[in-house]
C-alpha positions as CSV (number, residue, x, y, z in Angstrom):
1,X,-13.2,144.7,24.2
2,X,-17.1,143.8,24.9
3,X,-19.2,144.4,22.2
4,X,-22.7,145.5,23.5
5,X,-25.6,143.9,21.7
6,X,-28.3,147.1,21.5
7,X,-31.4,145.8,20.9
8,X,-34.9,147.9,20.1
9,X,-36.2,150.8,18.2
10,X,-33.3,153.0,18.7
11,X,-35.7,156.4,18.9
12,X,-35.8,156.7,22.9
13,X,-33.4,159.7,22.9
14,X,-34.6,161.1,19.6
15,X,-37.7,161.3,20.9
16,X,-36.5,162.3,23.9
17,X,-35.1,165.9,22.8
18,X,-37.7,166.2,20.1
19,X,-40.4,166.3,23.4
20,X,-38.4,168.5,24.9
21,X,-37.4,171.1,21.9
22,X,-41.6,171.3,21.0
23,X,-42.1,171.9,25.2
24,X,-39.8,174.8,24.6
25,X,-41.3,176.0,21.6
26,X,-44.7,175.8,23.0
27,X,-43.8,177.4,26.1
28,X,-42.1,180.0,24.6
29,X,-44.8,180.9,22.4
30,X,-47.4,181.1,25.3
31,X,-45.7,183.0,27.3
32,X,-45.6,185.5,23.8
33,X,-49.4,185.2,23.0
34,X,-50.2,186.2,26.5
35,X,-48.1,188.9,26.6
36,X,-49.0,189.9,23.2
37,X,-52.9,189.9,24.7
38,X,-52.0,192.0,27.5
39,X,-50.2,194.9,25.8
40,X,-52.5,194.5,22.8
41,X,-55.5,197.7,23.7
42,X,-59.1,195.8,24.9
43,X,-60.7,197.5,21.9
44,X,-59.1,195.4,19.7
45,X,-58.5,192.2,21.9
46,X,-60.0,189.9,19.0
47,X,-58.3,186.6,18.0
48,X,-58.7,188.0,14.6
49,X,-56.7,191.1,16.1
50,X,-53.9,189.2,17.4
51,X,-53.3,186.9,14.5
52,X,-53.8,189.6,11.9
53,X,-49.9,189.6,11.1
54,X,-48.9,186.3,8.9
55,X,-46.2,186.3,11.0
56,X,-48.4,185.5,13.9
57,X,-50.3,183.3,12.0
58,X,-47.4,181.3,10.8
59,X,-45.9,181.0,15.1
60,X,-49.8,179.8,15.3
61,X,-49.9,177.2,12.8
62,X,-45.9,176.0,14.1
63,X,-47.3,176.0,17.5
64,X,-50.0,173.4,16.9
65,X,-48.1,171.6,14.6
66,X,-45.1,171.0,17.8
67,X,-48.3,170.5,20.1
68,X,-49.5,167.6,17.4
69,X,-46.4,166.2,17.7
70,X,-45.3,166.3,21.1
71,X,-48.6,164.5,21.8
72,X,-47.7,161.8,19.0
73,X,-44.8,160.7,20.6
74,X,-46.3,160.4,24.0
75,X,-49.0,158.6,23.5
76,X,-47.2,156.3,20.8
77,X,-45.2,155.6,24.0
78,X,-48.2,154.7,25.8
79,X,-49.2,152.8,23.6
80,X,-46.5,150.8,23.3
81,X,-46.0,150.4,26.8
82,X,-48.9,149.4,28.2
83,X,-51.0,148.2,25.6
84,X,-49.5,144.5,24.4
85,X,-52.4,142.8,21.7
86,X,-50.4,144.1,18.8
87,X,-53.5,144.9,16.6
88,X,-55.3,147.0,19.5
89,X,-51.9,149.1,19.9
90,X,-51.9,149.5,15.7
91,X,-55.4,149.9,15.8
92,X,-54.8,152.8,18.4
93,X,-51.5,154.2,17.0
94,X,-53.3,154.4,13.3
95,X,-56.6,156.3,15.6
96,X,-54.4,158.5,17.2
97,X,-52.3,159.8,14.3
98,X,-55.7,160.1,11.7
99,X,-56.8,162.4,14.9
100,X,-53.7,164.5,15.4
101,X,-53.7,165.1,11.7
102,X,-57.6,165.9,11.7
103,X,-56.8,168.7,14.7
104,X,-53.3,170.0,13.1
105,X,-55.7,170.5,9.6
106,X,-58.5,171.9,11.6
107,X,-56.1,174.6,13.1
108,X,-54.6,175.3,9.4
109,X,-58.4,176.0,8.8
110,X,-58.8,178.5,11.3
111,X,-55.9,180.7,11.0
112,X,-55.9,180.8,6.9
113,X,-60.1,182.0,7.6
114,X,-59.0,184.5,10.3
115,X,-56.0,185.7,7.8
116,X,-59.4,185.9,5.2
């Protein structure tokens, strides 16, 4: 019996289905805000309209949150494979996550002022 000697991180096919399950996600959800806008009457066609229901709301805040996410894990892999200076790619990896949280909070922002 040959005993393989895996070497690395171990998180390419984590990552792998996690990229895939928030494309889903975020898919699925679009396709549900448009439709959502088109059956929803032009009178009341308002962001504030459409994301009156916490329910909405809530698939709103998820939907950034998988978006956040999904963009973490490709441009950590980025990152890490193209950019080799070790402190540049933590000095990017640290930007990129303080930014991603910045945008997921920003959205959080919004949508608990247009539940207001």
């Amino acid at each position: 019996m040959v005993k393989r000697n895996v070497v690395g991180a171990h998180y390419g096919l984590r990552d792998w289905i996690a990229q895939r399950a928030t494309a889903v996600y975020m898919v699925l959800y679009s396709v549900a805000f448009v439709l959502v806008a088109l059956f929803t009457p032009s009178e009341q066609l308002s962001l504030r309209a459409v994301l009156s229901g916490s329910c909405m709301r809530f698939l709103t805040l998820l939907f950034f949150l998988t978006l956040c996410y999904h963009a973490w894990i490709g441009v950590r892999d980025i990152f890490m494979d193209y950019v080799k200076p070790l402190g540049l790619r933590l000095t990017l990896h640290v930007a990129a996550i303080l930014l991603l949280i910045g945008y997921a909070a920003w959205a959080a922002k919004i949508l608990l002022l247009l539940g207001a």
